[in-house]
C-alpha positions in Angstrom: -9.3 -1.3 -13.6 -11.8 1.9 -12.4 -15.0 0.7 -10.8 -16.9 1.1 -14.3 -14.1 -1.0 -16.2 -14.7 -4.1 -14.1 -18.0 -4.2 -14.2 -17.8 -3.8 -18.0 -15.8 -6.4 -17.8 -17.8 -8.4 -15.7 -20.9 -8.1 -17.4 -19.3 -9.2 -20.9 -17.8 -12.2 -19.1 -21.5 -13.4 -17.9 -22.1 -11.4 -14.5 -25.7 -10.1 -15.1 -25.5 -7.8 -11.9 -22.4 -7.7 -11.1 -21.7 -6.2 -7.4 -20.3 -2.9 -6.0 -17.7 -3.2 -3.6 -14.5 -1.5 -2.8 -11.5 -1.2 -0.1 -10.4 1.9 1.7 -7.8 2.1 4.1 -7.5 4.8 7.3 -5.0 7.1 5.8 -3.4 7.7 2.4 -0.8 10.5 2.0 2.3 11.0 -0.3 1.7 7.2 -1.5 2.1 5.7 1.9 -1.3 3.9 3.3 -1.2 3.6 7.3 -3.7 1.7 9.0 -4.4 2.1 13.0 -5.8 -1.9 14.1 -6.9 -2.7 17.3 -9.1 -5.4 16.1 -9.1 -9.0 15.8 -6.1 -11.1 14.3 -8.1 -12.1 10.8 -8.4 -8.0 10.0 -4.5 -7.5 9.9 -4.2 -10.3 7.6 -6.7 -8.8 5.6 -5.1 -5.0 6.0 -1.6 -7.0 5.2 -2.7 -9.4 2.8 -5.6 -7.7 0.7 -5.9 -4.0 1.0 -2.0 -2.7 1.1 -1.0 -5.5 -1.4 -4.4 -4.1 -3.3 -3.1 -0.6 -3.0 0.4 -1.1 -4.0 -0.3 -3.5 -7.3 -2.8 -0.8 -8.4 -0.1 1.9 -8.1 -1.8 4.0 -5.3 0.7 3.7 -2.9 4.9 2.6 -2.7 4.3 1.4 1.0 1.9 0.3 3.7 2.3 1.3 7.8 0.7 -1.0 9.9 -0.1 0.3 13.7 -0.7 -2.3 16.0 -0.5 -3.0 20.3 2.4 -4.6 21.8 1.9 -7.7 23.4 1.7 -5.2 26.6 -0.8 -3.1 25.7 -2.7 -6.2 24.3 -2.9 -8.3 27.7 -6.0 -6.3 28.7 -8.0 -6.0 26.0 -10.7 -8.7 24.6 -9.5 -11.5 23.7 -8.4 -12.6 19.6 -6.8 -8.7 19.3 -3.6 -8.9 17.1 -0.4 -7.5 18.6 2.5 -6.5 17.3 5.0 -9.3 17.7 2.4 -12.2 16.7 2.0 -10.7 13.3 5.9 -9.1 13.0 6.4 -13.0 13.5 3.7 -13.8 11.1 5.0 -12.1 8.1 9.1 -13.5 8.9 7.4 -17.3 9.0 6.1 -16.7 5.2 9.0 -15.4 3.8 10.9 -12.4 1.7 8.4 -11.9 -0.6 4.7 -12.7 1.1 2.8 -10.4 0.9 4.6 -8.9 -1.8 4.4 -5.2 -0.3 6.8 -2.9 1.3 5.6 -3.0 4.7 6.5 -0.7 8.3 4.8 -2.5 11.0 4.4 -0.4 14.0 4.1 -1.6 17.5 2.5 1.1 20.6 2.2 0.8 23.9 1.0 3.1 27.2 
């Protein structure tokens, strides 16, 4: 549904004042979403498990890219960043079809 359908929706459902809120992602071209994350562990799982699985069941993209550090490049930084082969590993452990996306997970390193 567009921003003003839910909160139609909302509000005939009991939600007096209902919030705004939304998800955006780094890039979208062509139907293909890529996001660059160097942060913490818990924001790939919500780039893998919310906002490409978002974007693909809404019909605005056919795949998500996922850019992340290699274990190397990760060594250095602050500690709790997510790195490439953690969350590859991640997403084998839960199976085919979790999170139900096409995904392309990228690793970099120096």
């Amino acid at each position: 549904m567009s921003a003003k359908e839910q909160k139609k929706f909302l509000i005939a459902n009991g939600e007096n004042e209902p919030i705004y809120s939304y998800n955006q992602t780094d890039f979208v071209k062509n139907k293909i979403a890529v996001e660059v994350q160097f942060g913490k562990y818990s924001f790939v799982a919500f780039d893998l498990f919310v906002k490409h699985m978002l974007f693909y069941s809404g019909g605005v993209i056919n795949l998500g890219i996922e850019i992340l550090p290699t274990k190397k490049m990760q060594s250095p930084m602050s500690s709790g960043v997510a790195y490439y082969e953690g969350e590859v590993y991640n997403v084998m452990r839960q199976g085919r079809n979790s999170p139900p996306v096409p995904l392309l997970i990228l690793g970099i390193e120096p």
